[in-house]
C-alpha positions in Angstrom: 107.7 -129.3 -3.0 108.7 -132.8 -4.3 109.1 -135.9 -2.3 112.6 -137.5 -2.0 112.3 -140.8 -4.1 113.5 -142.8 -1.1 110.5 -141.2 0.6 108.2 -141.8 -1.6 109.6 -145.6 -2.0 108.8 -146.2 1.4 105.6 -144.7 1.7 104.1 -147.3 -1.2 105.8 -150.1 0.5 103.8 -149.4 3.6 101.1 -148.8 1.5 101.5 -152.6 0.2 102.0 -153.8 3.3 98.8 -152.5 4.5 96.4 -153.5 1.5 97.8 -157.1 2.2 97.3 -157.4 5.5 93.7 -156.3 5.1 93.3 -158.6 2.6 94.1 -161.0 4.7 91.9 -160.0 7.5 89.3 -160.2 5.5 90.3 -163.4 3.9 90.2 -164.7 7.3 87.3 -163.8 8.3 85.3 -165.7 6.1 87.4 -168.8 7.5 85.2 -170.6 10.6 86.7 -168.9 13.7 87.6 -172.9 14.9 89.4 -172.9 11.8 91.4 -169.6 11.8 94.7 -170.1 14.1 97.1 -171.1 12.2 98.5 -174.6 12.7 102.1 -176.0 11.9 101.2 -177.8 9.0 99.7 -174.3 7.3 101.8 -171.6 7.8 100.5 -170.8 4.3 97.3 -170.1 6.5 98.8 -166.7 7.1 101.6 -166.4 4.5 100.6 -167.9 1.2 103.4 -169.5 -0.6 101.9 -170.9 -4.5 103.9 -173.4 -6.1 104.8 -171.8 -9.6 108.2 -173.6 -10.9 111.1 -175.7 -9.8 112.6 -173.7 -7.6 109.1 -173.9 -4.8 108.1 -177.2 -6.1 111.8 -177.8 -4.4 111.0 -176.5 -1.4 107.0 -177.7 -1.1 108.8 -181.3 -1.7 111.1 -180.8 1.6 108.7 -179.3 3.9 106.3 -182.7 3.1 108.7 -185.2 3.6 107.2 -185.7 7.3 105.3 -188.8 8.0 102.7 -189.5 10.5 102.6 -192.6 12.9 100.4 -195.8 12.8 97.9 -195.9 15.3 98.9 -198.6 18.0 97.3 -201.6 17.3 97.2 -201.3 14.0 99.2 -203.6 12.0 101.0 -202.2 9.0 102.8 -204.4 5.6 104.2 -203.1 2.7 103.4 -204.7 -0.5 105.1 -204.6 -4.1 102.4 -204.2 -6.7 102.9 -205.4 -10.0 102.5 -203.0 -13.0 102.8 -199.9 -10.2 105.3 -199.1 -7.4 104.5 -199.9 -3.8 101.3 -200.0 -1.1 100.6 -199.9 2.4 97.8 -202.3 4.3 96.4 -201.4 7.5 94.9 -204.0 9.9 93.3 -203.8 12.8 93.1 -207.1 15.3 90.4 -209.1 14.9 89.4 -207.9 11.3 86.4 -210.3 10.0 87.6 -212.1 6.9 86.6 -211.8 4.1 86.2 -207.9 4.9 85.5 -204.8 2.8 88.3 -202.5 2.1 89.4 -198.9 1.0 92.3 -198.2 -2.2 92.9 -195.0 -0.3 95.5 -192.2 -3.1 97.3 -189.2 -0.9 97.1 -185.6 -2.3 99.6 -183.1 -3.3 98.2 -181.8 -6.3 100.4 -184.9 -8.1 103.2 -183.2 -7.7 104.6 -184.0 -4.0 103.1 -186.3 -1.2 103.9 -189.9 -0.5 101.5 -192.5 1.6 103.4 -192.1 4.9 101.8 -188.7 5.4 98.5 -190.5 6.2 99.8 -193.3 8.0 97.8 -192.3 11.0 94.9 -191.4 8.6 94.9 -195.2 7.2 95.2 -197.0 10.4 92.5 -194.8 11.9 90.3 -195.9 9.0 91.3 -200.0 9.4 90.7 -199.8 12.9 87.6 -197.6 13.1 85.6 -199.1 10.4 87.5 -202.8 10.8 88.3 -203.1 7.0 91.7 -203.3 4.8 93.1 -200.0 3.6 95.5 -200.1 1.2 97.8 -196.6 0.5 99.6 -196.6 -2.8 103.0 -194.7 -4.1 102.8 -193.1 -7.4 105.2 -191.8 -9.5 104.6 -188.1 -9.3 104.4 -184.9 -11.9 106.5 -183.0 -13.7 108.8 -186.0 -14.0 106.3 -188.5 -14.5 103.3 -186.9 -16.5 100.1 -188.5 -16.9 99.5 -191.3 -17.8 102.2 -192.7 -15.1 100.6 -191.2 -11.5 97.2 -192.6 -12.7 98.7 -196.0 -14.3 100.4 -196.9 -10.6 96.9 -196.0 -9.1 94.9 -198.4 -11.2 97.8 -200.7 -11.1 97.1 -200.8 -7.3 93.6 -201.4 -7.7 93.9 -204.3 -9.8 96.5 -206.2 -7.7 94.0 -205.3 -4.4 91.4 -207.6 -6.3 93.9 -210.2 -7.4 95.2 -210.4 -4.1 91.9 -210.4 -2.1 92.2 -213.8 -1.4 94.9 -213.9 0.9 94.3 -210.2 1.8 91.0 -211.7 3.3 89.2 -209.2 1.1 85.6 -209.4 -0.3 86.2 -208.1 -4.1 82.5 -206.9 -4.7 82.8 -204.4 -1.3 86.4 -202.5 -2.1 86.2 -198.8 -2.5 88.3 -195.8 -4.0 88.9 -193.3 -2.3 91.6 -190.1 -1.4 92.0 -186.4 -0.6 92.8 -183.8 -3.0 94.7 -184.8 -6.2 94.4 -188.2 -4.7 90.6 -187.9 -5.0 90.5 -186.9 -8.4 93.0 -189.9 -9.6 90.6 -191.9 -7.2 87.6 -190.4 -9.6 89.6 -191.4 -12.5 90.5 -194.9 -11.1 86.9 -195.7 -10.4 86.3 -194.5 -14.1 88.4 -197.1 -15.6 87.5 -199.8 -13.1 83.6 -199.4 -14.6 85.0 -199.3 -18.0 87.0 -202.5 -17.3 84.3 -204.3 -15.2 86.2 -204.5 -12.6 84.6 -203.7 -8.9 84.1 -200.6 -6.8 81.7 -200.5 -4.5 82.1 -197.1 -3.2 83.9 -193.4 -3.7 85.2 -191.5 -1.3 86.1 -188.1 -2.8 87.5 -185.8 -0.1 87.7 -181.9 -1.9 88.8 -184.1 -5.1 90.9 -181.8 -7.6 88.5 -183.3 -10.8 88.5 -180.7 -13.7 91.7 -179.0 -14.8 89.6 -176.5 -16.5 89.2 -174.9 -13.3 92.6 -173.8 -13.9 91.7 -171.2 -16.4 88.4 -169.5 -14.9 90.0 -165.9 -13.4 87.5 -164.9 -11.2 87.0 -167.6 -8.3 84.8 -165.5 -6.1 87.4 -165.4 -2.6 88.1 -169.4 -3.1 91.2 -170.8 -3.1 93.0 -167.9 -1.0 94.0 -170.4 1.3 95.6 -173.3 1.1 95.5 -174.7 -2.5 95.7 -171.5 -4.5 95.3 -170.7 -8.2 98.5 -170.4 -9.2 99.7 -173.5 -7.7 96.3 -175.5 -9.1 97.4 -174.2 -12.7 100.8 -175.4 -12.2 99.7 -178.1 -11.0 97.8 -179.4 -14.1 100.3 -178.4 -16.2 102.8 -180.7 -14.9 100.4 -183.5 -15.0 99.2 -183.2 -18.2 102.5 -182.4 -20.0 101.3 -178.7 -21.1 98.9 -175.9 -19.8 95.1 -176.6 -19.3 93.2 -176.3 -22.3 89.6 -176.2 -22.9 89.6 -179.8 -24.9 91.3 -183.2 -23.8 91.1 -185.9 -25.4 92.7 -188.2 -23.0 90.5 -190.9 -21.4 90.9 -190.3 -17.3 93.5 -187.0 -17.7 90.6 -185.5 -15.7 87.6 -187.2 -13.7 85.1 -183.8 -14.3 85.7 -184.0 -17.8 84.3 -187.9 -18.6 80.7 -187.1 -20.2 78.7 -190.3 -19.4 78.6 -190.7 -15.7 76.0 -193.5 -15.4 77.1 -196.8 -13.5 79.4 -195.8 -11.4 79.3 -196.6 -7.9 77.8 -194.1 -5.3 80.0 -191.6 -3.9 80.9 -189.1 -0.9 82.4 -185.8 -2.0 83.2 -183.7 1.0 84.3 -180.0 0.6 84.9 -176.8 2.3 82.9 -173.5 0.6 86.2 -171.9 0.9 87.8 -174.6 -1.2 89.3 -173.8 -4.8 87.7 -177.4 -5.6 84.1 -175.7 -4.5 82.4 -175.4 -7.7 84.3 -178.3 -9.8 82.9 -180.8 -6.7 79.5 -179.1 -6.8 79.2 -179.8 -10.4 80.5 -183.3 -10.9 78.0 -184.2 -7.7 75.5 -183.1 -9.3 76.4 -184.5 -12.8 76.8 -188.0 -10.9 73.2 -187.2 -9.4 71.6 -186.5 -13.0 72.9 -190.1 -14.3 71.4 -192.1 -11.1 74.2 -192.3 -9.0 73.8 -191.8 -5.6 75.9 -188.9 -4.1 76.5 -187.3 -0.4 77.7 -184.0 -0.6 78.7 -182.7 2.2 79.7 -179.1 2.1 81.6 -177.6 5.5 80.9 -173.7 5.7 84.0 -171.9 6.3 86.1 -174.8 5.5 89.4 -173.9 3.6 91.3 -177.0 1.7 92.9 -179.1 3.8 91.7 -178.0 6.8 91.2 -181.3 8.5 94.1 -182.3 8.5 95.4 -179.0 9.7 93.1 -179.3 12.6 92.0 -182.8 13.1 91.2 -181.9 16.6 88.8 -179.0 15.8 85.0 -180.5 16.6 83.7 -179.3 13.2 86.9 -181.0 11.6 86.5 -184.4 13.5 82.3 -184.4 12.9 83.6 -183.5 9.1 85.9 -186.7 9.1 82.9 -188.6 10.8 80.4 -188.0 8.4 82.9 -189.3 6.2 84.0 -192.3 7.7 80.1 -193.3 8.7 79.3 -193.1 4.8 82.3 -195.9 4.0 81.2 -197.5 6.3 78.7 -199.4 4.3 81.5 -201.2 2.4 83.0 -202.7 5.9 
């Protein structure tokens, strides 16, 4: 007796339906139970939307266009920077002068973000610690391929030092530091600044997106199923580096895990979740950066996805994450 081809149509589509949602049960359970209701900034925590072309880049690009507030107290001056676009400072009252300070670069896989999404990030920083963060703009991929992104980035570096004077800076105790794509242009950044003698003190590397080459291993072991997924990681790349990944590049600072000689730079914290895409890239280039002397922290969150502290900044294990973090810049201060 043969099944009616409507029947049969419907049966398989249950059938899908059921395959992903135990997928995604088991996805989650991996995920630190803290960590597993979804929040309003992820609904990708339950329904997983990659960026693979224009048409979602569109949409990514509309639903980040929300900012985040200052925290009170904190003072807050936008500043052209010559050779780049523009930056954010963040003081807090009573700042000592001359002070440390952070070059702090926003993620979104170079493709979408803008500084005032971590507006609240920043101040908290300035106010916590007491130094000068600094947010920079930067022009942003596929319409800007690298070198541009980068180019502002160091741009904003350079005019930090130049203007440390009236910023009330201290030049030899400014760090580099971001989250995601902005920690791997702050790994490049810091790159160039040792190749150009000018001076970082410190990296902060929160789940940095380093090594493009990541991009074309298949089998990630259950990583990246959550928030920053394959598919969106190789699109990603592509539209930064003007083509797909490839196993050479020849381009100076197209990609911090690629750069062979490691020694000099300045010590770092690289902070990541084991359920992070990022995982093994981050392992690797601590380790690399351990081999030629530098002093590393890594700091690896068990059942962290990417981007889960800013999802849930109010989670314990998120805000002790964030502490550890903010107690290792705090040497620059």
């Amino acid at each position: 007796m043969s099944t009616p081809r409507g029947t049969a149509a419907g049966v398989l589509g249950a059938a899908a339906v059921m395959a992903l949602a135990a997928r995604r049960r088991h996805t989650l359970s991996a995920v630190a139970p803290d960590l597993r209701k979804p929040a309003l900034r992820t609904p990708a925590l339950w329904l997983p939307r990659p960026i693979i072309g224009r048409l979602s880049l569109t949409l990514a690009r509309r639903l980040s266009r929300g900012t985040t507030r200052p925290l009170a107290g904190v003072a807050v001056t936008r500043h052209e920077v010559p050779g780049g676009l523009d930056a954010f400072a963040y003081e807090s009252p009573g700042r000592r002068r001359p002070g440390g300070a952070l070059l702090w670069i926003h993620g979104g896989g170079t493709i979408l973000g803008h500084p005032e999404s971590d507006h609240e990030l920043c101040s908290r920083i300035a106010r916590d610690l007491g130094i000068l963060v600094v947010s920079a703009r930067y022009r942003l991929a596929p319409e800007h391929p690298f070198p541009a992104g980068f180019d502002d980035c160091f741009a904003a570096l350079r005019w930090l030092h130049d203007a440390a004077p009236a910023l009330g800076v201290d030049g030899a105790r400014v760090a580099v530091g971001g989250a995601s794509a902005g920690g791997g242009l702050a790994a490049s950044v810091v790159q160039k600044a040792h190749d150009q003698g000018l001076p970082v003190a410190f990296q902060l590397l929160l789940y940095p997106m380093l090594d493009d080459r990541t991009a074309l291993v298949r089998d990630h072991r259950g990583r990246g199923r959550i928030g920053w997924a394959p598919r969106s990681n190789r699109y990603a790349w592509t539209c930064y580096l003007g083509r797909g990944p490839l196993v050479a590049e020849p381009r100076p600072y197209a990609a911090a895990g690629r750069r062979e000689d490691l020694r000099g730079l300045p010590p770092a914290w690289i902070g990541v979740g084991d359920l992070d895409l990022f995982y093994s890239e981050n392992l690797r280039y601590a380790e690399r950066l351990r081999a030629a002397g530098v002093p590393v922290d890594l700091v690896v969150e068990p059942g962290m996805y990417h981007g889960a502290d800013f999802d849930h900044a109010t989670v314990p294990s998120m805000r002790a994450f964030r502490r550890g973090m903010l107690d290792a810049l705090a040497a620059v201060g």
